[in-house]
C-alpha positions, 0 to 999 in steps of 0.5 A: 770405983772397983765395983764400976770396974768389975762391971764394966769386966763383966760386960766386956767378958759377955760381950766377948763371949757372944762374938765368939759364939757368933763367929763359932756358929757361922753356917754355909746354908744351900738350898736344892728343889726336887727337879733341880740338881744345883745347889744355891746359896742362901749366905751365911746363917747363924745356928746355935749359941754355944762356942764349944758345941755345935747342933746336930738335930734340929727340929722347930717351926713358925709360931709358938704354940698359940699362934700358929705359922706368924710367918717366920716371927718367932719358932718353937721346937727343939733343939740337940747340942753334940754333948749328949743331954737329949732334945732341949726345948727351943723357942725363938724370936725375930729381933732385926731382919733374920736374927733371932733371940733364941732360948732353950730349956731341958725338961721343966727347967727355966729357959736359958739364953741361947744367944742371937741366931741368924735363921734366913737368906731373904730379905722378905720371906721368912723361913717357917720350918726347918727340920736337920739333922747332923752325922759329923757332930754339926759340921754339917746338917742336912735336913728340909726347910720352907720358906713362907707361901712355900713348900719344902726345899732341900737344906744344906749347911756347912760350918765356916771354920775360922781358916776356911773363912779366911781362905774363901776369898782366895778360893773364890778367886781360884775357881772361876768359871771358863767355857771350854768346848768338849766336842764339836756337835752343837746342841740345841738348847730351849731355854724356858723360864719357870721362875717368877723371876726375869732373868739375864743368860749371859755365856762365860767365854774361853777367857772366863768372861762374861758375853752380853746377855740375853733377856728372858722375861717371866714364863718366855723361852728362847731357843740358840746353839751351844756345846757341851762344855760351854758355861753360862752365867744367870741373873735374877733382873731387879725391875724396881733398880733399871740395869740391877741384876743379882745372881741367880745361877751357873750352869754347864751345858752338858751332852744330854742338855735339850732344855734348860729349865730354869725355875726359882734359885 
């Protein structure tokens, strides 16, 4: 009986221990291509596996050696904790979805178990590179990612510390997005869809709602007046779901707007 007890403690212990490194590791991730200025969500990412240090370089890649880029299945690279012990060894497999079993090793040692990362923000398309590094201790990391059939992206991650993430549903709550006009000259705005996406381009009104949208199909354009200061809300339309959109974007008209260029989110 005592030792089905000390087991039972054991498992409850690194059952414990693997939720608090889950919770510890909570990244923001951002992604940014060349010719758009605007940062855009990828969720919430799992990096590193340790609850008492955060990565600050990480370098690694799809495929383990032998099979080179499988598409996001598995990684190989390295990976730097903020203690001071210098590149480890990183290897990494897809389990579910985004997460990964991830283990590392320093030198010749035995690989070590570096817990359940969440390495992705789609569904479908896995990412195949990441290169980051961190100057604030893993607070932050900045650095390129690709995703499969991609070329590389701009990468941004924020740690979620535990109050900020209890704070997040009243901060969004607080920063809604209103149409204010700074001027009164219209401007013409040509709106042209280079995504690969059909999207919706709905005006956020003075009263910070949404307006009906308008359609812009793949590769269409459409010309219409607005003002600066006037802020529109974008969203990528499911053609498989009839009326389901996702969000794809915000944008602010600013005085130097001509074009609206909207390409992948």
């Amino acid at each position: 009986m005592k030792n089905f007890i000390t087991v039972i403690a054991i498992m409850a212990f690194t059952f414990m221990a693997a939720n608090q490194a889950l919770a510890q590791n909570q990244y923001d991730v951002e992604v940014r291509w060349s010719n758009d200025p605007t940062w855009h969500s990828q969720g919430s990412w799992v990096i590193g596996g340790r609850t008492d240090q955060h990565p600050i370089e990480l370098r690694f890649a799809s495929g383990n050696g032998a099979d080179k880029n499988d598409g996001g299945k598995t990684f190989a690279g390295q990976v730097k904790y903020a203690q001071k012990e210098g590149m480890l060894g990183l290897k990494a497999l897809r389990t579910t979805g985004n997460n990964f079993s991830v283990a590392t090793k320093k030198g010749n040692a035995n690989w070590a178990n570096d817990g359940t990362w969440v390495i992705g923000g789609r569904d479908n398309q896995g990412v195949v590179k990441l290169d980051a590094k961190s100057t604030d201790g893993g607070k932050t990391l900045m650095g390129t990612m690709t995703y499969a059939g991609e070329g590389p992206i701009e990468f941004r991650a924020t740690l979620i510390s535990a109050s900020s993430a209890e704070n997040r549903s009243s901060s969004a709550e607080n920063s809604k997005v209103c149409s204010k006009t700074l001027n009164e000259t219209p401007i013409n705005i040509n709106w042209v869809n280079k995504s690969n996406e059909s999207l919706m381009v709905h005006w956020i009104n003075y009263n910070c709602e949404e307006e009906k949208g308008q359609y812009l199909g793949r590769g269409e354009t459409y010309t219409g007046n607005s003002y600066a200061g006037h802020a529109f809300h974008i969203y990528k339309v499911i053609e498989s779901d009839e009326g389901g959109m996702v969000d794809y974007k915000t944008i602010t008209v600013s005085p130097s707007n001509g074009s609206m260029i909207l390409t992948r989110p």
